[in-house]
C-alpha positions as CSV (number, residue, x, y, z in Angstrom):
1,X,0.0,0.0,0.0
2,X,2.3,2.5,0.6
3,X,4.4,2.5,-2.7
4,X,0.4,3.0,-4.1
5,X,-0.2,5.8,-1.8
6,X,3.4,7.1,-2.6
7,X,3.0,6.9,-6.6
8,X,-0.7,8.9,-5.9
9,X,0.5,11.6,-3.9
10,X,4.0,12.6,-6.3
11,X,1.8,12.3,-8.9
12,X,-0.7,14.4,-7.3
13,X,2.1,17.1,-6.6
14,X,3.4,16.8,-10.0
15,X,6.6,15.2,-9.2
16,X,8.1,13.0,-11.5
17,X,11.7,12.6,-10.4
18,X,11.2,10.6,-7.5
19,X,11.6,6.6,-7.8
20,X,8.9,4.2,-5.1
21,X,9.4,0.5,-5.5
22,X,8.1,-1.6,-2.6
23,X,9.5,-5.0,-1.6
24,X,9.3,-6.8,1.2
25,X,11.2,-8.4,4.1
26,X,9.2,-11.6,3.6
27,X,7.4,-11.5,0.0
28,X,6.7,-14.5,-1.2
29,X,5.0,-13.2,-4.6
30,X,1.3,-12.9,-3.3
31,X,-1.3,-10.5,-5.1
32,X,-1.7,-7.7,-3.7
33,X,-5.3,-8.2,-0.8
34,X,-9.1,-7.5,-1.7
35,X,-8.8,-5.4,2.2
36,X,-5.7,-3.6,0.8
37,X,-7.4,-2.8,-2.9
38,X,-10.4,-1.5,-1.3
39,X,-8.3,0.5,1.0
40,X,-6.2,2.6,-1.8
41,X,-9.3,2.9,-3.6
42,X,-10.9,4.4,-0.7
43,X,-7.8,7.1,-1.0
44,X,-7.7,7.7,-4.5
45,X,-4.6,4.9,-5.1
46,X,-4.7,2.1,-7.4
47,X,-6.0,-1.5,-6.3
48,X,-4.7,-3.1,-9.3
49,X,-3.0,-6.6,-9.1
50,X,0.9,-6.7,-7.9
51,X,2.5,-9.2,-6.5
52,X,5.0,-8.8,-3.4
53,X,8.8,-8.4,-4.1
54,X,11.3,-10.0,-1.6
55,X,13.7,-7.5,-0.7
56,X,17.2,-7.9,-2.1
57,X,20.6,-6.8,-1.3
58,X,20.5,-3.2,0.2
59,X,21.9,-0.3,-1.9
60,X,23.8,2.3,-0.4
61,X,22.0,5.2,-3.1
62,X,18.6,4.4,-2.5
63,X,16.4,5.8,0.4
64,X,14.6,3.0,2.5
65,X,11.8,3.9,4.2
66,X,10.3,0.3,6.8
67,X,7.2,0.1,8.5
68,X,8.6,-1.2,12.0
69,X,11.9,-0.3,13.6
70,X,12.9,-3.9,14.0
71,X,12.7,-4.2,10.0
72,X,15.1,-0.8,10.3
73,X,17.7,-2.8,12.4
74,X,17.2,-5.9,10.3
75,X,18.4,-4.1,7.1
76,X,21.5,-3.1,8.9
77,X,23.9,0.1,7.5
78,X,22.4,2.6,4.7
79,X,20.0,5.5,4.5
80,X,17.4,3.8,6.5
81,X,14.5,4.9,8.4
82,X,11.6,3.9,9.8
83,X,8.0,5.2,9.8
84,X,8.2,5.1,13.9
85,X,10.7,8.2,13.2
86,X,8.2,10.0,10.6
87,X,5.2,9.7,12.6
88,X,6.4,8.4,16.3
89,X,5.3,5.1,15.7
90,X,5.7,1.6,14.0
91,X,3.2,1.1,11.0
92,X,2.3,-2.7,11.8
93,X,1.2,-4.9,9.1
94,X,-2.5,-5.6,8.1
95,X,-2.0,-8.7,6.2
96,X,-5.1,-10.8,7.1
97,X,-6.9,-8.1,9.1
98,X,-10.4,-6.7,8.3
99,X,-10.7,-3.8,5.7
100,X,-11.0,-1.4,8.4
101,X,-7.5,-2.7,9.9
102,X,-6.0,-2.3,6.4
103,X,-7.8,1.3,5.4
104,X,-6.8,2.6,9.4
105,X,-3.0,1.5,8.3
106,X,-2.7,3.5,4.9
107,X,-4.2,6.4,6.7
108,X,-1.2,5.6,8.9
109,X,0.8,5.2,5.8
110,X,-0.2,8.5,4.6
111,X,0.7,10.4,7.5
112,X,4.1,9.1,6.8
113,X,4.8,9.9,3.3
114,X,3.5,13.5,3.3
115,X,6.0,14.2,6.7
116,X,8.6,12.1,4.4
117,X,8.1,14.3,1.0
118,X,7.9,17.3,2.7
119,X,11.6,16.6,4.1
120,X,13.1,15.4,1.2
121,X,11.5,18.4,-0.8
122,X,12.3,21.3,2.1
123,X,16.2,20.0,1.6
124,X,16.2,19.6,-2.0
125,X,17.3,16.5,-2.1
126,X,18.3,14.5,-5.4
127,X,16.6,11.5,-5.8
């Protein structure tokens, strides 16, 4: 959900230099949930189909934003964060919750990604 959300609200702003990919810690190539598609459509983001990514080797250009601190520490050394240091708390997985679990979490989500635009577009930096 939140490279969704992320792709909606650059594109939203007119921003077209920024890169989102989303993989995960432990993607195993599932579709993307009915809960989670109904969610992004709620907020204007695309449900379509996508299946999960496994996270690869970590790239010491690339920004990486996790949803818990303990995924932050598990990726080791790089330019890390975690959504617990955008919005003072740990975005915890939905997968296998009710819709409303999954549409509370990409309101979480959103939080997030505005605080983390606004910071990379206050300091200019080059993506």
């Amino acid at each position: 959900m939140a490279e969704r959300l992320t792709k909606a609200k650059l594109k939203k702003l007119g921003i077209k230099n920024i890169k989102v990919s989303s993989r995960g810690i432990n993607a195993n190539g599932d579709n993307i949930t009915e809960n989670a598609k109904k969610a992004l459509k709620r907020l204007g983001a695309s449900g379509v189909n996508r299946k999960s990514v496994k996270l690869g080797k970590v790239d010491s250009k690339t920004l990486y934003v996790t949803m818990t601190k303990a995924q932050k520490l598990s990726l080791g050394q790089g330019k890390i964060i975690s959504f617990a240091e955008l919005v003072g708390k740990d975005v915890l997985d939905p997968y296998g919750q009710e819709e409303k679990v999954y549409y509370e979490t990409a309101q979480e989500l959103e939080k997030g990604i505005e605080i983390l635009l606004k910071k990379i577009l206050k300091y200019e930096v080059k993506i």
